[in-house]
N, C-alpha and C positions, 0 to 999 in steps of 0.2 A: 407408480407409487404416489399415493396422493398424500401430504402430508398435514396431519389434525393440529391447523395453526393453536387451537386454544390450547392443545395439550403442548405444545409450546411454549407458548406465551407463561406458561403456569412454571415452568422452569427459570424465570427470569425475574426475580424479587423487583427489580428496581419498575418493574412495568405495573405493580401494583398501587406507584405512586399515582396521587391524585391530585388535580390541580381544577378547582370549583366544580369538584366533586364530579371530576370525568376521569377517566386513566389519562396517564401524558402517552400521546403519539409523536413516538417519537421516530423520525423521519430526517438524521443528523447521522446517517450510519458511515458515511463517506469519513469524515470528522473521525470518529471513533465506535466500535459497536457496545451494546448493551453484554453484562458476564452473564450466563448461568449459573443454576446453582454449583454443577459438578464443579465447576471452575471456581470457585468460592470456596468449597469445599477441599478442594486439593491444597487453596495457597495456604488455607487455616492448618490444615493436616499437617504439611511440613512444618511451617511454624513450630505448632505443637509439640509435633512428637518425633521430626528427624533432625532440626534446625543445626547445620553444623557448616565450617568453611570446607569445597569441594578438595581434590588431589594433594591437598598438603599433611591432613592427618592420617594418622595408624587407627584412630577408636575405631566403633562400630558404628555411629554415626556420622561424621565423617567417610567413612566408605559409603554409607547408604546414602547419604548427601550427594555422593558424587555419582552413584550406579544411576538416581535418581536424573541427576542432571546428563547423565549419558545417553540416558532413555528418551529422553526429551529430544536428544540431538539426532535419534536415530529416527524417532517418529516424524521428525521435522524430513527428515532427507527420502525416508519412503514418500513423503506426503508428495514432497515435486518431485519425484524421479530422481534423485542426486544417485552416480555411482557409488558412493560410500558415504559414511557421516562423517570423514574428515573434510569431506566439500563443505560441510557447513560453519559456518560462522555465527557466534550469537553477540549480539551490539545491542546498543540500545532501540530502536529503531530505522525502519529505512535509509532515514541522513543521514544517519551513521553510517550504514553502509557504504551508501554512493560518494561519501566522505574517504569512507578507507580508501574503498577506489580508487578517486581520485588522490588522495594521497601517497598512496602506497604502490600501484600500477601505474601512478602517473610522472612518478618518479623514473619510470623507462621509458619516459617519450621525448622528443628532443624540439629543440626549438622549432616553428613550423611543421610541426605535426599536428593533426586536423581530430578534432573531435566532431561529431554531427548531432545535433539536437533537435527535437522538433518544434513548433509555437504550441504546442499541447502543455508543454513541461509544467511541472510543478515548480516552486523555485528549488527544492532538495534536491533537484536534477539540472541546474541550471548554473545555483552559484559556486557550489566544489567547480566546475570547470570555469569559470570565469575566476576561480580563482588562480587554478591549474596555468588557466592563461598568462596570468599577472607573475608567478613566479617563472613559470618555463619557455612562456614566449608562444607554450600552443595555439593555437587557430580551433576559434567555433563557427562552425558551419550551420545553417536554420534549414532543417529542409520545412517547404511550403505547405500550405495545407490546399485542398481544394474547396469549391465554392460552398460546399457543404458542412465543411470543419474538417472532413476526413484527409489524415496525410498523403500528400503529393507523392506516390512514389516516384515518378519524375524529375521530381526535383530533387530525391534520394539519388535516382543516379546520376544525374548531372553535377552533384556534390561529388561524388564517387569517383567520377571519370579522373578527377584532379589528380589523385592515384593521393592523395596522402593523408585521406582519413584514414586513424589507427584504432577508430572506435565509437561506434554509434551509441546513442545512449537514451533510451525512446521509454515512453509510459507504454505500460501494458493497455492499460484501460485508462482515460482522461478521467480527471477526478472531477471536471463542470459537463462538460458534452457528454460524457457517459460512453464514446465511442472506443470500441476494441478496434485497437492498432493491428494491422493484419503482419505478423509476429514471420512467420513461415515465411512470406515474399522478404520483409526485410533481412531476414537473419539472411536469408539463400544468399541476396543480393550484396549484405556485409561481408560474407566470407570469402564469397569469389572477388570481391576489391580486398580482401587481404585483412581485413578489420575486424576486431571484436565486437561482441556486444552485450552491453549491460539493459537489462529491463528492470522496470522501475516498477515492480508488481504489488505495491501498496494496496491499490484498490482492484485490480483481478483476482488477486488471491482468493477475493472472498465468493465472485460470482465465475469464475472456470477453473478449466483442468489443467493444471502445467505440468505437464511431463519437461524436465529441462535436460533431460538427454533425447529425448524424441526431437525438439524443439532445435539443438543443436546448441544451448542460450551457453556462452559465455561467462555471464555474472548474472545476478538475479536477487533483488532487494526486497523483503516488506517486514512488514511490523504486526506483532503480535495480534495488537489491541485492532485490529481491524476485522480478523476473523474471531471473536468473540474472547479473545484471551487478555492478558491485565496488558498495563500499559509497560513502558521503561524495559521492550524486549524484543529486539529485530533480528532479522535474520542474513547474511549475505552470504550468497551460492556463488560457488567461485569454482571452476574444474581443476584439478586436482594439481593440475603442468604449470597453470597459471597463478595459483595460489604458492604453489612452492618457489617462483622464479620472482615473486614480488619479496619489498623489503618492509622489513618491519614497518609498524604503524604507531602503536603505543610502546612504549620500554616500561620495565618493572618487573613484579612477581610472578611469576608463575608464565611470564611469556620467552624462559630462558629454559637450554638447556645446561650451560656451563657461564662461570663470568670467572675472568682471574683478573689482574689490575691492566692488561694489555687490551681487552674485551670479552666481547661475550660469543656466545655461538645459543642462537634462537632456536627453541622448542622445536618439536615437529610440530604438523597440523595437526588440529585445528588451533591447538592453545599458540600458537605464535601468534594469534590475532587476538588472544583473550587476555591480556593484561591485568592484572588485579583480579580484585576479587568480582565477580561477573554478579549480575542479577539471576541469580539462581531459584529462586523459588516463580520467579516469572517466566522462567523457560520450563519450567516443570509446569507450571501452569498455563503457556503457552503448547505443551504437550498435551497435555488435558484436553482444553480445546480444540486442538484436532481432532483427538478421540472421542470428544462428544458429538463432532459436526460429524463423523463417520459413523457415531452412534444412529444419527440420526438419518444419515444419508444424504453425501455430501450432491449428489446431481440430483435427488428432490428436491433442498436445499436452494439449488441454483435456479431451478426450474417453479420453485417458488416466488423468489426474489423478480425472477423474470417477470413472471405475469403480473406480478404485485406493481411492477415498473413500467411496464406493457398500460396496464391499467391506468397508470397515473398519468400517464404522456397523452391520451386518449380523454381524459377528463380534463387535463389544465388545455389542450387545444379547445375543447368548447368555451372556454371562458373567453370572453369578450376581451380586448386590450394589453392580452396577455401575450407574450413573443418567448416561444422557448427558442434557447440558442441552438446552435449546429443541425446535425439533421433532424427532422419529424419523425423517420421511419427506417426498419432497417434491422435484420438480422443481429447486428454486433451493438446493438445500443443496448448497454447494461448497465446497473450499479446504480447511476444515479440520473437526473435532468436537472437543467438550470433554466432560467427564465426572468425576465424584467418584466413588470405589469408599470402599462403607461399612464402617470402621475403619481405614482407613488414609489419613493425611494427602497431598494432592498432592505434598509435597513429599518425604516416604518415599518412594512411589509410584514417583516420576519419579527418585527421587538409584538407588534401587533397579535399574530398569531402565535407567539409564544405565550401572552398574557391568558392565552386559551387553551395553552396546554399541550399544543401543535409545534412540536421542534425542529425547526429548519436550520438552516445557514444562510448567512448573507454577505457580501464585500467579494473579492476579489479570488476568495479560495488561494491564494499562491499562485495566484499563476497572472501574474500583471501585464504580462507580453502579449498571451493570449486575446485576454480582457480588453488591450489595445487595441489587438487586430480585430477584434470582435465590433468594437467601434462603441464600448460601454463601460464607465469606470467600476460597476460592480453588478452580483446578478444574486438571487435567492437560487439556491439549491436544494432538493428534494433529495433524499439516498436512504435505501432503501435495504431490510435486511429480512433473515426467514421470520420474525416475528409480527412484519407488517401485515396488516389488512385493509383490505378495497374499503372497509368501513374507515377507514383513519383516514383513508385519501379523499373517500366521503367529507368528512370533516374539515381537511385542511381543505378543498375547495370550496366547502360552503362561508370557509373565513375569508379566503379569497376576495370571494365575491362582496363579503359583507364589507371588508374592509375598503373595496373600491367605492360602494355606497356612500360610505364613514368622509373619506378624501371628496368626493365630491357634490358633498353640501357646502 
């Protein structure tokens, strides 16, 4: 199924902007993605005509507020494979999640218990355990990368062997390299050393398939705004044994089932992890956006993005001066590419081609440790979603170029 980018693009208002009278190409999808109309239209709908707080009233709208917000939770859990919708958790975004986590599962692990991370991470994945550390005494473990970028599983299990990691905690897909973490061999290899695993599926969500009962995943983090839905709405996948044996996270309304002045006794799932009043029209609207990317057909979708990114990495190689980071080539490079162009700072770079309407990223992405090992304090990023075109990639290499011209007169 081949999918008609214009009649795409035609659903996406904000792509009609115009910057010296060109569209903006925008090519910043890692970051956050562009809304649809459908999804504009839902947040305005609720507003409008259902807008009420979710499980605490008796009216009519208040119930539909909440069937509303139920719906949301169930399209969310069909979408990864969750056994049921109490495995889902709705937060504000990913670090919230991987916050709960560590907060609230980390609260069962005792001094000298091992966590394992990779030099991929993000910092949302990095500093909840470094913080875990500092209160509980746990131990972070780096598995290695190979020459390429791609993770050592080697050095996974020579981390392993130690016998006292309780939980790996690895990106789905790298938000600079673009590289998919190979998910199956690690989970296999976490389970039989005894360990869980948290994935950090911010930026795969948008370009594969997560079955997270196929997968066997543990936990499972992302955020709205990166498959086409608003921002301020994440998700965390948690299986059902694991979510009921952790301790609460946030206290307050709606996350109790009894309080008397002695204490309390905590909700069931999912609301033990919902506290207060929840971003509700962003998970309806994050519901949305599923159903429109299934409207549209989520593995054309992907299958678009690909070639779109296929394309890009195949064009910034011809350019002279130019070093995209980790691998060239390769089945699992998706989502996005990074790259430094020699004499000209990422930040030139990208403020330069934006002045043309060409929307990149530049500095470090969150990810500093990487960036180290990388042996560069920053890089421009390319990311990429189903609205892009080989003609916009057109574009930003022809800036590219010009801009190398620009630097050296």
């Amino acid at each position: 199924m081949n999918l008609d980018t214009d009649v795409i693009r035609r659903q996406f208002p904000f792509l009609k902007k115009l910057r010296e009278e060109r569209p903006v190409a925008y090519l910043d999808n890692a970051a956050t993605t562009q809304k649809p109309q459908a999804v504009l239209d839902r947040l305005e709908q609720f507003y409008a005509e259902h807008n009420a707080n979710i499980n605490r009233g008796m009216h009519p709208l208040a119930e539909e507020a909440t069937v509303a917000y139920e719906n949301a939770r169930s399209i969310v859990s069909r979408f990864i494979g969750a056994a049921s919708p109490q495995e889902i958790i709705f937060t504000r975004n990913a670090t919230e999640s991987i916050n709960l986590v560590a907060r609230s599962y980390g609260e069962l692990l005792k001094k000298d218990d091992g966590i394992a991370l990779s030099l991929l991470e993000h910092h949302s994945n990095i500093i909840p355990w470094m913080q875990l550390s500092k209160r509980q005494g746990t131990t972070i473990d780096w598995i290695e990368l190979q020459e390429d970028g791609r993770p050592d599983l080697g050095s996974l299990k020579n981390i392993l062997k130690k016998k006292k990691t309780k939980l790996v905690s690895i990106t789905g897909l790298s938000n600079v390299l673009g590289i998919r973490t190979p998910l199956q061999d690690i989970i296999s290899l976490a389970h039989e050393a005894g360990a869980k695993v948290l994935i950090d599926a911010a930026q795969l969500i948008a370009h594969a398939t997560i079955d997270v009962q196929e997968l066997d995943i543990d936990f499972l983090a992302f955020s709205g705004h990166k498959i086409y839905g608003p921002t301020g709405i994440g998700v965390l996948y948690g299986k059902q044994e694991l979510l009921q044996s952790m301790p609460t996270f946030l206290g307050g309304g709606d996350m109790i089932a009894s309080v008397d002045r002695d204490g309390f006794v905590p909700a069931e799932l999912p609301r033990k992890f919902e506290a207060g009043t929840p971003s509700i029209a962003d998970a309806i609207g994050l519901g949305s956006a599923i159903e429109w990317m299934e409207s549209i057909g989520v593995d054309p979708m992907r299958a678009q993005t690909k070639h779109v990114l296929a394309y890009a990495r195949k064009k910034l190689e011809s350019v002279k001066d130019l070093k995209i980071l980790g691998p060239t080539s390769g089945n699992d490079l998706l989502g996005c590419v990074s790259f430094t162009v020699d004499g000209i700072h990422p930040h030139d770079c990208t403020e330069l081609l934006g002045q043309k309407g060409i929307c990149l990223r530049a500095g470090h992405h969150c990810t500093q440790i990487l960036h180290k090992y990388l042996g560069v304090t920053a890089s421009t990023r390319l990311s990429v979603a189903v609205y892009n075109t080989e003609e916009e990639i057109d574009r930003c290499i022809e800036e590219i170029i010009a801009a190398q011209k620009r630097f050296r007169k």
